[in-house]
N, C-alpha and C positions, 0 to 999 in steps of 0.2 A: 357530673362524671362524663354523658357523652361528650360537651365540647372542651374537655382536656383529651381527651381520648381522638377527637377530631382534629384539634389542634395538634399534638402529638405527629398522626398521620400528615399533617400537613406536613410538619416541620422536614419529616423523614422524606418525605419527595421532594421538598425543595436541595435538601442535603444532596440527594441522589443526583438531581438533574445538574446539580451544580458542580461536580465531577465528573458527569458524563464526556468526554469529547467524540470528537467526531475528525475525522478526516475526509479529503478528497481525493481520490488516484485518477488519472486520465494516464491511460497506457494506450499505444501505436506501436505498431508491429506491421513490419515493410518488407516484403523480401526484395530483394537486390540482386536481382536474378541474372544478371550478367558477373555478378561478382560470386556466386554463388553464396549466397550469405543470406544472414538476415538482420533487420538490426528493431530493437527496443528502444522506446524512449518512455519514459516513467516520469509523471509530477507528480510528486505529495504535499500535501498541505492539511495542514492542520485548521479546522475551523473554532477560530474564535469569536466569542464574542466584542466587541468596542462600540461601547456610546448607544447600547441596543439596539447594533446592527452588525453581523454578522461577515464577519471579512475570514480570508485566507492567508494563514502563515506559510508560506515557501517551506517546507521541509528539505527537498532537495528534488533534483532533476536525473535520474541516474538515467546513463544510457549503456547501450552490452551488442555488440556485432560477433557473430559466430556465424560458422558454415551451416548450411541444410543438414538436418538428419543428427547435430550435434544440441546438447542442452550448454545452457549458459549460467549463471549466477555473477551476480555483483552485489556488494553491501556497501553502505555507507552510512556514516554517524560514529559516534566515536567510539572507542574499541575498548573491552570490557578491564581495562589494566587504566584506564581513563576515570579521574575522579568524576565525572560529568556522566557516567555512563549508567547510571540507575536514574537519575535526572531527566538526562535528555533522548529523542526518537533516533532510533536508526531503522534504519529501513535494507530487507534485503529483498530481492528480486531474482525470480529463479524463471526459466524462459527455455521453452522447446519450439524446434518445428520439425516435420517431418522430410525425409533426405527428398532431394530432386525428386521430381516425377512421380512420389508416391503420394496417395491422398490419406488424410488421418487427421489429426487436430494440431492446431498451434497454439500450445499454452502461456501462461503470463501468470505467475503468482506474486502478489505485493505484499511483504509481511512487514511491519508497524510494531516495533518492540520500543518499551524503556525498559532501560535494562535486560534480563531474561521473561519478564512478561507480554506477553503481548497482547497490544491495544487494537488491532485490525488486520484483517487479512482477508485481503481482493482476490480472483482469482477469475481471467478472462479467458475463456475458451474462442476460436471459431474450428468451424471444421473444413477442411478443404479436399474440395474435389479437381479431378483436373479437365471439368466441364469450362 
């Protein structure tokens, strides 16, 4: 009984980890201070496995420039009227920074849905001062 009961457990974490994904976000965030702006740039990628080595799928690259003191949103991936879209990642990106001259935080959230579930959700703070 205990090594059915072990094996069992086995089985169930390998099930588990074998669903598991993972992704990667690298998010930059620039202000553009002559232009009075600021601009985002977002990689997603999805980490796979291949050949028991562990590579990056390109999900997409979203980029979003707004003025100071204004919030921004961009989404991409395909859109919920899309046979593909309980399948495949979309990713949205929602992005603040604080108006000219005032000090406060510049945020960066990354959200990772298939379909209306979501699989990940980054979220980059810094704080700025006007040291």
């Amino acid at each position: 009984m205990k090594q059915y009961f072990a094996l069992l457990l086995a089985s169930i974490a390998a099930i588990t980890s074998a669903f598991a994904e993972s992704y990667s976000t690298e998010v930059t965030m620039t202000p553009q201070k002559g232009k009075g702006t600021y601009e985002v740039v977002v990689n997603v990628s999805q980490l796979v496995e291949q050949d028991g080595k562990i590579t990056e799928k390109l999900l997409g690259q979203p980029k979003l420039s707004s003025p100071f003191g204004s919030p921004a949103s961009m989404r991409i991936g395909p859109e919920p009227t899309s046979e593909n879209y309980k399948r495949e990642e979309n990713v949205t990106v929602d992005a603040s920074w604080p108006k000219t001259g005032e000090t406060g935080v510049a945020l960066c959230t990354v959200t990772i849905k298939r379909g209306d579930k979501v699989v990940s959700k980054s979220t980059m703070k810094f704080t700025l001062d006007d040291k």
